[in-house]
Structures are given as structure tokens and as C-alpha cells.
C-alpha positions in Angstrom: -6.2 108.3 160.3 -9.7 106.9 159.7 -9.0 103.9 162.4 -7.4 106.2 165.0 -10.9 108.8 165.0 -12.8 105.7 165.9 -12.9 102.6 168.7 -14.9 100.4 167.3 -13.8 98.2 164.5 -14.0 99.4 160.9 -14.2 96.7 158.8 -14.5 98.6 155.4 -11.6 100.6 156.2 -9.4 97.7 157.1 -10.7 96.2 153.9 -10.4 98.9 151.2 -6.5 99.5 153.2 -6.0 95.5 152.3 -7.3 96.1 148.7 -5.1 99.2 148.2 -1.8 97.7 149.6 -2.7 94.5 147.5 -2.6 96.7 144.3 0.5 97.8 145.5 2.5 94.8 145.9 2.3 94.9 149.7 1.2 91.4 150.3 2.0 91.4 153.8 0.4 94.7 154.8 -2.5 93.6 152.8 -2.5 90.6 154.6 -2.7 92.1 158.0 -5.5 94.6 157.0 -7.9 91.7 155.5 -7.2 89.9 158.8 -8.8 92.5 160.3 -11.4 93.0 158.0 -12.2 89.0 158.5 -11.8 89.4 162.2 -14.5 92.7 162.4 -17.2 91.2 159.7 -17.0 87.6 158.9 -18.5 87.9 155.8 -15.3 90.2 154.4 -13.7 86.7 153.5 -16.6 86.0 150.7 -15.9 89.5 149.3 -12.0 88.8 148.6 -12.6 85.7 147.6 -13.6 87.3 144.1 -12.4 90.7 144.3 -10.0 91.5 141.4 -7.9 93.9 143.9 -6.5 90.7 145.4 -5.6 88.8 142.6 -1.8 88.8 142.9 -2.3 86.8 146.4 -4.5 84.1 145.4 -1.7 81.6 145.0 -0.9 82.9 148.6 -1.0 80.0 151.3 -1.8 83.1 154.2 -4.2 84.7 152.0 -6.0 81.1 150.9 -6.6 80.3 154.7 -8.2 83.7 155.3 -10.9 83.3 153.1 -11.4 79.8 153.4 -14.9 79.3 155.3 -14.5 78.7 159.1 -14.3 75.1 159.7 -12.3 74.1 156.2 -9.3 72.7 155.7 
């Protein structure tokens, strides 16, 4: 509801969505969201890098690449 009342990007709603469905076991969906987050405000990928609400994808190849700096491999 909160990214349909709106049309420009919300990064801290895609971001708190990819830490919920994290928490949830939704790895995919939570995936998706933080893209989002990443793609709105760069600097989301430094904040997931630590954040305890991803911890069950930080073996995760897809999640891994998304916070990796730009320019890393």
C-alpha cells in the first residue's frame, strides 16, 4: 500500500519489506525488495551488509552480489 500512494521511489519501504520477508524465510521476496532498495539509494547495500534481519541470506550468492560495492567482483 505504501509504494502504490507514491511515484517516486521509496527506498526505506522497499527495505524494511526486504528485512521483514527475510525474517520470514522469504528469501526470494526479500531479495527483490533489497534490489530495489539498492537500485533507489545506493548506500542501502552498506546497511544489509550488517543488519541482523538478513542473516539467514548471507551465505546467499544473489544476496552477496547485491551488497558487494559497485565495481567488485
Amino acid at each position: 500500500l505504501a509504494l502504490k500512494k507514491t511515484k517516486t521511489p521509496q527506498d526505506h519501504v522497499h527495505y524494511a519489506l526486504a528485512a521483514s520477508e527475510a525474517r520470514q524465510g522469504h528469501g526470494d521476496k526479500a531479495l527483490r525488495h533489497l534490489e530495489q532498495a539498492i537500485e533507489a539509494r545506493s548506500k542501502n547495500r552498506f546497511f544489509a551488509q550488517n543488519d541482523p534481519d538478513f542473516r539467514s541470506l548471507q551465505k546467499d550468492e544473489s544476496f552477496r552480489r547485491l551488497i558487494r560495492p559497485s565495481g567488485k567482483r
